[in-house]
N, C-alpha and C positions, 0 to 999 in steps of 0.2 A: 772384175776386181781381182788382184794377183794375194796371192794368200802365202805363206812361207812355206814350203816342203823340203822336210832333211832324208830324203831315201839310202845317205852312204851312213847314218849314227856317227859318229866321233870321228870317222876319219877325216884326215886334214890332206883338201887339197892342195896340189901344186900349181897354184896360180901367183904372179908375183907380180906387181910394179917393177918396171925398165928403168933405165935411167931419163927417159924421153920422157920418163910421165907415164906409158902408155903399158897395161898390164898384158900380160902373156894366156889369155881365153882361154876358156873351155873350147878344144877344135872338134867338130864332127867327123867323122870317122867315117863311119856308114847308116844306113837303114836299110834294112832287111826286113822284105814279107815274103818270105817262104813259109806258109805256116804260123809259127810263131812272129811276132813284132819284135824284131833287136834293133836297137837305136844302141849307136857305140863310139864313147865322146873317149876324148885324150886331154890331158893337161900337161904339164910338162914332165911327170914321173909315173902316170898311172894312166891306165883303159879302165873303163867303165859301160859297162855290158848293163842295159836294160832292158831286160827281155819280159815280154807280155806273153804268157804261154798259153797255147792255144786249149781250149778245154775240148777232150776228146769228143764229149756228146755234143758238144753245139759249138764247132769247126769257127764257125762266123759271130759268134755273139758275143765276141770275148772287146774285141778290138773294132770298134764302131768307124772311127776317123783317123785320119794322120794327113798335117797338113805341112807341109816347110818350104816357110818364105824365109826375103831376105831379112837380116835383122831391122834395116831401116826401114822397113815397110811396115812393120806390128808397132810403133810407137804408141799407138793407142794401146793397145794391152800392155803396155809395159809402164802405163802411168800410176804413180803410186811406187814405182819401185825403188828408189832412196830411199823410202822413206819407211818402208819395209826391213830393208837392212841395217840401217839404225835403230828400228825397234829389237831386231834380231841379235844387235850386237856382231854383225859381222863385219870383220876386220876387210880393208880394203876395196867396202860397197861392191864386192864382186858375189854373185849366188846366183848358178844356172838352175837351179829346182825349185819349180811353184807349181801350183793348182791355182785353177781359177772359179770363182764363185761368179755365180749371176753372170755365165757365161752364156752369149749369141750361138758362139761355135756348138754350142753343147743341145741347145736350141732347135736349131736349124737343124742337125742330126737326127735328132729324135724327131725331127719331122719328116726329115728324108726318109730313114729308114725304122717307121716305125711298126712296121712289121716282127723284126728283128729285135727291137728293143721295147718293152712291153714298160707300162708304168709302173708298177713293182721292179722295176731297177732303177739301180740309183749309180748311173755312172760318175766317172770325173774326167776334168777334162785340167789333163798334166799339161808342162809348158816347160822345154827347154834350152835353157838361152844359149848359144854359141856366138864369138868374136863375130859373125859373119849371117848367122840365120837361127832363125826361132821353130822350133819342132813341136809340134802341137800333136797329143792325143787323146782322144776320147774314148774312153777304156770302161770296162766292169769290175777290175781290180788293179790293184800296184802292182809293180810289175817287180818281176824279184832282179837283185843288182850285184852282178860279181864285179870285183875290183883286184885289178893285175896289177904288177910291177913291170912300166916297160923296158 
């Protein structure tokens, strides 16, 4: 179940309706695992830097998963999502930042690697929507987010 997440506070994207109808996406940039997790989205005036940093004493425990398909592929997790942004009040039913509750992926994780993830944590499992593919992480913390002018 997708749940609302605001990690930029007050800043206002530059995402807009075309004249087709057809709005101007969140684009993916990159993903980076050197170390640290950065996932690095663009809109039409700003980068967006979400970096997962790596915790010195425990290298691997920070950052569980990272999955990214295409967007037409996750329709299931993305059910509920209108309907989410009209509770949100956001203008142009566009919002690439959510958390997922009563999540499988999050699940399955902790199955996989429960070594690494002890039950005394209590991760999340972030979800970032792009015009084109859905970037899924399973994390132990937010991740902290710079925002450029490009």
């Amino acid at each position: 179940m997708l749940v609302f997440w605001n990690p930029i506070g007050d800043h206002n994207m530059s995402i807009s309706f075309n004249q087709i109808g057809k709005y101007d996406a969140m684009q993916l940039h990159s993903v980076e695992r050197t170390g640290n997790l950065r996932i690095m989205l663009e809109d039409n005036h700003y980068s967006y830097l979400f970096d997962y940093e790596q915790s010195p004493l425990f290298p691997f425990d920070d950052v569980y998963a990272v999955v990214r398909t295409p967007e037409h592929m996750r329709t299931g997790l993305m059910e509920g999502y209108f309907e989410i942004l009209e509770k949100e009040g956001i203008p142009d039913n566009f919002w690439p930042f959510f958390k997922v509750k009563h999540s499988s992926l999050l699940t399955w994780t902790r199955n996989a690697v429960d070594i690494h993830m002890p039950k005394e944590k209590n991760p999340h499992h972030y979800v970032y929507v792009t015009v084109d593919e859905v970037i899924e992480v399973i994390a132990d913390r937010d991740p902290t987010v710079t925002i450029k002018t490009l």
